[in-house]
Rosetta silent file (secondary structure, phi, psi, omega in degrees, C-alpha in Angstrom):
SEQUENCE: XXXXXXXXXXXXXXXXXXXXXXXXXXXXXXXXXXXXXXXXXXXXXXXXXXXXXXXXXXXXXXXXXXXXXXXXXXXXXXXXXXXXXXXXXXXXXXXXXXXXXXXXXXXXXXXXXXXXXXX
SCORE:     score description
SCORE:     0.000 S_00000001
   1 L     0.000  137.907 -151.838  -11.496    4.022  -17.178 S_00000001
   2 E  -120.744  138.368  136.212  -14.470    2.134  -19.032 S_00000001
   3 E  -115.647  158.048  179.684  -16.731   -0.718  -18.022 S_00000001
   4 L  -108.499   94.571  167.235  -19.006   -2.735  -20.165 S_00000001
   5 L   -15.893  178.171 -142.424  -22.713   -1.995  -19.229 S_00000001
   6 L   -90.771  150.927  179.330  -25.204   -4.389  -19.055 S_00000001
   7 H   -23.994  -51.512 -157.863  -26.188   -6.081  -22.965 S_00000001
   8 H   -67.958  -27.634  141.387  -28.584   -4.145  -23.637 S_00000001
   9 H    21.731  -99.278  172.680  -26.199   -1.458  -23.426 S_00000001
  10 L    92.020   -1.959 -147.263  -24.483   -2.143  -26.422 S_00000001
  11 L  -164.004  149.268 -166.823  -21.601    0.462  -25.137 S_00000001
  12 L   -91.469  164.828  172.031  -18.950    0.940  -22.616 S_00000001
  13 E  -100.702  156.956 -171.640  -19.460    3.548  -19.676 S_00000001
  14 E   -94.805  105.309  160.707  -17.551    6.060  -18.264 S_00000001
  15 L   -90.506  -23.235 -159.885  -16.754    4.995  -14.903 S_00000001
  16 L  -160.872  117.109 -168.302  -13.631    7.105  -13.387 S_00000001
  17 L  -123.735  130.107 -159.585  -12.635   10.009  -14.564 S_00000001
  18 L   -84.022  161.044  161.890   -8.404   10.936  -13.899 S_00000001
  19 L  -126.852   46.099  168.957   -8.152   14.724  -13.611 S_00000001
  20 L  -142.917  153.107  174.404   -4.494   14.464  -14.766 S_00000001
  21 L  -102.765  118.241  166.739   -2.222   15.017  -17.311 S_00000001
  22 L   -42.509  141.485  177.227    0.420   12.537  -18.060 S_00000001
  23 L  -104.600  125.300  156.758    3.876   13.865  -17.950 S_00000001
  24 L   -70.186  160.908 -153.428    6.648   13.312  -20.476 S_00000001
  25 L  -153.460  133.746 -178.770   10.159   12.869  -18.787 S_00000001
  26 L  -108.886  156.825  164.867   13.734   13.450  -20.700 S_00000001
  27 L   -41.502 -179.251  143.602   16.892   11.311  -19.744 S_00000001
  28 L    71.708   28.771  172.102   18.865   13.543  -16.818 S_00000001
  29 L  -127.411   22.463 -174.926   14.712   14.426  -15.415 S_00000001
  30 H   -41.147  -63.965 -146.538   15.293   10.841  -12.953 S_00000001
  31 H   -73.181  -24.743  168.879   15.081   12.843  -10.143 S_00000001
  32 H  -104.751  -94.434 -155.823   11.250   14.646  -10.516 S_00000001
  33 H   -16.569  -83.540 -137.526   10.063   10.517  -11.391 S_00000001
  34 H   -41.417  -66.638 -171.324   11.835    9.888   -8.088 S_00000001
  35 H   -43.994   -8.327 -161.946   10.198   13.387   -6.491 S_00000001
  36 H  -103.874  -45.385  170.085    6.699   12.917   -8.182 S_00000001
  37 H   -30.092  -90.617  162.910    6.594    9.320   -7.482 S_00000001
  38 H   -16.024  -51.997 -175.777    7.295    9.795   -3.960 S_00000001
  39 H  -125.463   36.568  114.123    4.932   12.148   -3.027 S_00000001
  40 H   -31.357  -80.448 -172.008    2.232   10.462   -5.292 S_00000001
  41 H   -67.893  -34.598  172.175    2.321    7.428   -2.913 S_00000001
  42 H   -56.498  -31.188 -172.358    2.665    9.968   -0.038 S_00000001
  43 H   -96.817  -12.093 -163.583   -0.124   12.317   -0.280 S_00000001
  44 H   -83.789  -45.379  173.955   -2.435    9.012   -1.664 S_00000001
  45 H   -60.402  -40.804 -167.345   -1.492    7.199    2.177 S_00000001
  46 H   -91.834  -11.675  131.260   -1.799   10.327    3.661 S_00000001
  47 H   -10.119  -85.347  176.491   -5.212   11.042    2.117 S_00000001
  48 H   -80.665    1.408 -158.793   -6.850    7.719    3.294 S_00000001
  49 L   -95.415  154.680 -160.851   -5.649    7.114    6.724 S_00000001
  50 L  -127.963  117.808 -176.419   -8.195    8.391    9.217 S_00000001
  51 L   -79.002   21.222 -178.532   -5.621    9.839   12.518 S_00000001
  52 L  -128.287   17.296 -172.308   -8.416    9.555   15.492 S_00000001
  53 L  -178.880  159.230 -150.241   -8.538    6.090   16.267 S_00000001
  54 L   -64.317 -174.581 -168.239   -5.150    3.014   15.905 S_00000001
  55 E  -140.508  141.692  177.864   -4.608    2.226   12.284 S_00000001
  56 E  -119.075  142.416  175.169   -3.905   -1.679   10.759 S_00000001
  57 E  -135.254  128.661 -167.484   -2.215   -2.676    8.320 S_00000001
  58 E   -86.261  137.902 -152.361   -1.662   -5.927    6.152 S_00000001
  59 L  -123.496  103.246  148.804    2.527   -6.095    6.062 S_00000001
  60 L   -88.695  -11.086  159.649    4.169   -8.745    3.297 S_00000001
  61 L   113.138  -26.340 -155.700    7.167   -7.482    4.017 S_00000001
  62 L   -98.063  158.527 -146.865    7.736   -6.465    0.083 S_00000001
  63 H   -63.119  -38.511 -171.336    7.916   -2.901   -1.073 S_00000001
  64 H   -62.787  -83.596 -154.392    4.469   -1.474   -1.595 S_00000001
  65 H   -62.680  -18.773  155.671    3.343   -2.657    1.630 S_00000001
  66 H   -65.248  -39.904 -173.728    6.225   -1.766    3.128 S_00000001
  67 H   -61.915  -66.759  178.494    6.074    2.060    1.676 S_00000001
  68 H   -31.690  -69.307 -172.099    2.289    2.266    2.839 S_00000001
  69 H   -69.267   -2.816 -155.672    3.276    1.422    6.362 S_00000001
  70 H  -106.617  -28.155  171.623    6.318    2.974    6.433 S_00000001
  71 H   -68.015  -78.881 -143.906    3.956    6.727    5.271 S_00000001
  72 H   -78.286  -23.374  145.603    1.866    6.281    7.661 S_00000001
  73 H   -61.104  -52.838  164.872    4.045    6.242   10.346 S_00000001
  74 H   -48.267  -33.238  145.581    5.869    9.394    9.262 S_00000001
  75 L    -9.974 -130.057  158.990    2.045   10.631    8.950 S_00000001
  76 L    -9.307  -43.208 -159.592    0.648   10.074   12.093 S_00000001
  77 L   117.811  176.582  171.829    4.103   10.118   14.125 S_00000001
  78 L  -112.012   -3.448 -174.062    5.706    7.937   16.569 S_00000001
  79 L   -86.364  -28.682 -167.565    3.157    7.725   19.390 S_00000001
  80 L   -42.862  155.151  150.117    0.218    6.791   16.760 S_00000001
  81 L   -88.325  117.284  163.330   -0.954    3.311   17.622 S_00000001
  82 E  -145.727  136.685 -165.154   -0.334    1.095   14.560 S_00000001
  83 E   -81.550  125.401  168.608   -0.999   -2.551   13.496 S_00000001
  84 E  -114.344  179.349  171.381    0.342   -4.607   11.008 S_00000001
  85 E  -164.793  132.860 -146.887   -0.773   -7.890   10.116 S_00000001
  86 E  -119.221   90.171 -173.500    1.282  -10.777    8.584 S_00000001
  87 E  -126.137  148.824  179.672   -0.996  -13.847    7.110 S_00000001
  88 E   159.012  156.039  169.160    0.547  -16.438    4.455 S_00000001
  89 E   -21.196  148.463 -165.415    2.014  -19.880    4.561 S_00000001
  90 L   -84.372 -172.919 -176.236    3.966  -21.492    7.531 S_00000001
  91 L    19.790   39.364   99.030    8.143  -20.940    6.419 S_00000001
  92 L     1.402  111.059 -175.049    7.048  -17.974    4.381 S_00000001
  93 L   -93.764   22.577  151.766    9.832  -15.595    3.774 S_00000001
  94 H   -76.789  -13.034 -168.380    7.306  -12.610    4.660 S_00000001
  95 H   -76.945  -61.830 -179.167    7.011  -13.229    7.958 S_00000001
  96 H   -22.172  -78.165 -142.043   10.853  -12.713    8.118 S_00000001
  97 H   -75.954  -65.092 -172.887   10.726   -9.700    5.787 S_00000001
  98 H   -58.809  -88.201  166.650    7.115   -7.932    7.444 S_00000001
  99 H    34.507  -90.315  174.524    8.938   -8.250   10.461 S_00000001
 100 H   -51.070  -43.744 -160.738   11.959   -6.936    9.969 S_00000001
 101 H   -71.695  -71.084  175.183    9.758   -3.936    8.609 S_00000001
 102 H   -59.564  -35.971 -179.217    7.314   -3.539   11.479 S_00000001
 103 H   -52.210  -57.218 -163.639   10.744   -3.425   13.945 S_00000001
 104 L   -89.710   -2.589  153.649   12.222   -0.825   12.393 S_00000001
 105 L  -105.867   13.048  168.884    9.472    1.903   12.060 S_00000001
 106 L    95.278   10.708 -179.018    8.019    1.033   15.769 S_00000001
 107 L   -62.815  118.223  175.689    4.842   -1.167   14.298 S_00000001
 108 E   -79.477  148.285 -175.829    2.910   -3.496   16.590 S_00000001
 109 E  -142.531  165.561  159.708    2.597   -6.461   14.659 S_00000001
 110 E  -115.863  134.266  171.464    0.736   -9.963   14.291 S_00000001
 111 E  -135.677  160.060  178.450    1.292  -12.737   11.934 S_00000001
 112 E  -139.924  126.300  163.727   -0.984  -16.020   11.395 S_00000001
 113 E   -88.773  145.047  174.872    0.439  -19.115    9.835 S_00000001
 114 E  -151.312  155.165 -177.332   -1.442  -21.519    8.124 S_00000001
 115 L   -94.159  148.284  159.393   -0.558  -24.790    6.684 S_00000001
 116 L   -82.737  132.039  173.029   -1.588  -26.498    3.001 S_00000001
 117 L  -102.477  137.584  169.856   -3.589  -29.744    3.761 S_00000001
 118 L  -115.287   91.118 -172.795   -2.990  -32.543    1.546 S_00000001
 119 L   -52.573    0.000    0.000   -6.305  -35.051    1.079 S_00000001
């Protein structure tokens, strides 16, 4: 990954460098996506979460954010203390959805509504 340095520059920079090699995949190989996939986003959650103190999380209800929170419970356990937090529009169907989400893996959760003002 590249950024472009300051004018004087003239030249993009090296910013990030992956230390991976892309994989090709045949039909009938679904099943290593699904497996690589999987414990891609697993080892990446279980990686940042720091286990010695509760852990928060912002919950839309919708899959990524669901996935995250859903790792880091199996992570950590069922005793961990962990937070979600639910912010977005009043009759938002995340609230619903985060919810739903937070219930079912044991999640303490919060949500804050807010209204659009019209001047």
């Amino acid at each position: 990954m590249y950024y472009h340095g300051l004018p004087a520059m003239g030249k993009l920079k090296q910013w990030y460098f992956m230390d991976w090699v892309p994989q090709v995949y045949s039909l009938g190989d679904e099943e290593k996506v699904y497996d690589r996939i999987y414990n891609g986003v697993y080892r990446a959650v279980e990686k940042m979460i720091p286990c010695d103190s509760p852990n928060g999380f912002l919950l839309s209800g919708g899959l990524d954010s669901s996935l995250v929170a859903a790792f880091a419970r199996r992570i950590l356990g069922p005793t961990h203390e962990l937070h979600t937090f639910t912010i977005g529009l009043e009759n938002a169907p995340d609230f619903k959805f985060a919810r739903a989400v937070a219930e079912h893996i044991g999640l303490y959760t919060t949500s804050s509504r807010t209204r659009c003002r019209r001047d």
